[in-house]
C-alpha positions in Angstrom: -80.7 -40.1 62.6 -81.7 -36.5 61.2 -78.6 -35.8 59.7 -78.9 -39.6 57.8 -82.2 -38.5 56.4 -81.3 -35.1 55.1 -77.7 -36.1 53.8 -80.0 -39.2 51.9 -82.4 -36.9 50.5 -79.6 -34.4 49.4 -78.2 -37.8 47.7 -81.6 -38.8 45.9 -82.1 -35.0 44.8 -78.3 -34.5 43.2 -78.8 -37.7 41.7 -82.0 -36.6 39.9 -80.9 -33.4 39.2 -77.9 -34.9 37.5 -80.2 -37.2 35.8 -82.1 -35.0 34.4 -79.8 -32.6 33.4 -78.3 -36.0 31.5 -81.6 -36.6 29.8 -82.1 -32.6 28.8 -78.6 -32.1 27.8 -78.8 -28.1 29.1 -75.5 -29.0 29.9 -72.6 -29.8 27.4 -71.8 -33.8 27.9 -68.5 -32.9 28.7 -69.1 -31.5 31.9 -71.2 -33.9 33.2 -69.2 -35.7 34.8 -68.1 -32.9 37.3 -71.3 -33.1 38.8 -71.2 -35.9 41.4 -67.2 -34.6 41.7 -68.7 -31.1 42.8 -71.1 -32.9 44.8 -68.5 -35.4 46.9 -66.8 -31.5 47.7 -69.6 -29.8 48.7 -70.7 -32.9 51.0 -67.6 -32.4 52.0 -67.7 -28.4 53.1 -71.2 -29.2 54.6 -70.1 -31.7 57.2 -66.8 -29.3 57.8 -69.1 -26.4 58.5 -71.4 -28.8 60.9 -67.8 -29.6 62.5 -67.2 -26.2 62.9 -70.5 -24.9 63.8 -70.6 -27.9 67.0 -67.2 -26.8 68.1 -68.4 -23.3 68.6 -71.9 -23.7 70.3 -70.1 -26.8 72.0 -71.1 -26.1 76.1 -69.0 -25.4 79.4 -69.6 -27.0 82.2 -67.7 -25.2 84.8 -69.2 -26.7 87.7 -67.9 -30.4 86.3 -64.8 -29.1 85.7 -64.9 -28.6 89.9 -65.5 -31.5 90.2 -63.1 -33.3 88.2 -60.4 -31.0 89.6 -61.6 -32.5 93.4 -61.5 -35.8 92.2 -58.0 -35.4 90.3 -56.8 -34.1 94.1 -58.4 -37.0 95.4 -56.7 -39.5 93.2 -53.4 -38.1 93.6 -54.0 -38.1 97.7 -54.8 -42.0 97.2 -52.0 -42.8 94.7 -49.6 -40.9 97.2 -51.1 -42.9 100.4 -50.0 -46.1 98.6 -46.7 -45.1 97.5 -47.1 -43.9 94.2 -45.3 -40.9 93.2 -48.2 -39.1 91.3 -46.2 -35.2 91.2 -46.7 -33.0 88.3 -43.0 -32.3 86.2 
């Protein structure tokens, strides 16, 4: 719900800030309609960066991963009690 709320307000404060710079014409007309083009891409590169940024802090659980591995022997001891050829090509 955070993210909603900053990635609104970034939308309310572009949008005013391309308002305005409508209204005060500091810019030349002819680039104003870049604006919500540069905006899209830089929405863009912010949600690829948060992408990026969660798949490097993103944890290890080794102690699971014991745990799945007894349970993947498990299965494959049960699968091979009822006939099922469960071997790894």
């Amino acid at each position: 719900m955070k993210h909603i709320v900053k990635i609104l307000t970034l939308v309310v404060a572009i949008t005013a800030l391309w308002i305005g710079l409508l209204q005060t014409s500091m810019i030349p007309s002819s680039h104003t309609w870049l604006l919500p083009i540069y905006f899209v891409v830089s929405l863009g590169c912010y949600g690829l960066l948060m992408v990026g940024v969660g798949l490097m802090n993103f944890p290890t659980c080794p102690q699971e991963a014991l745990l799945l591995q007894k349970d993947i022997i498990e299965a494959k001891e049960y699968l091979n009690q009822k006939g099922v050829d469960v071997s790894s090509s």
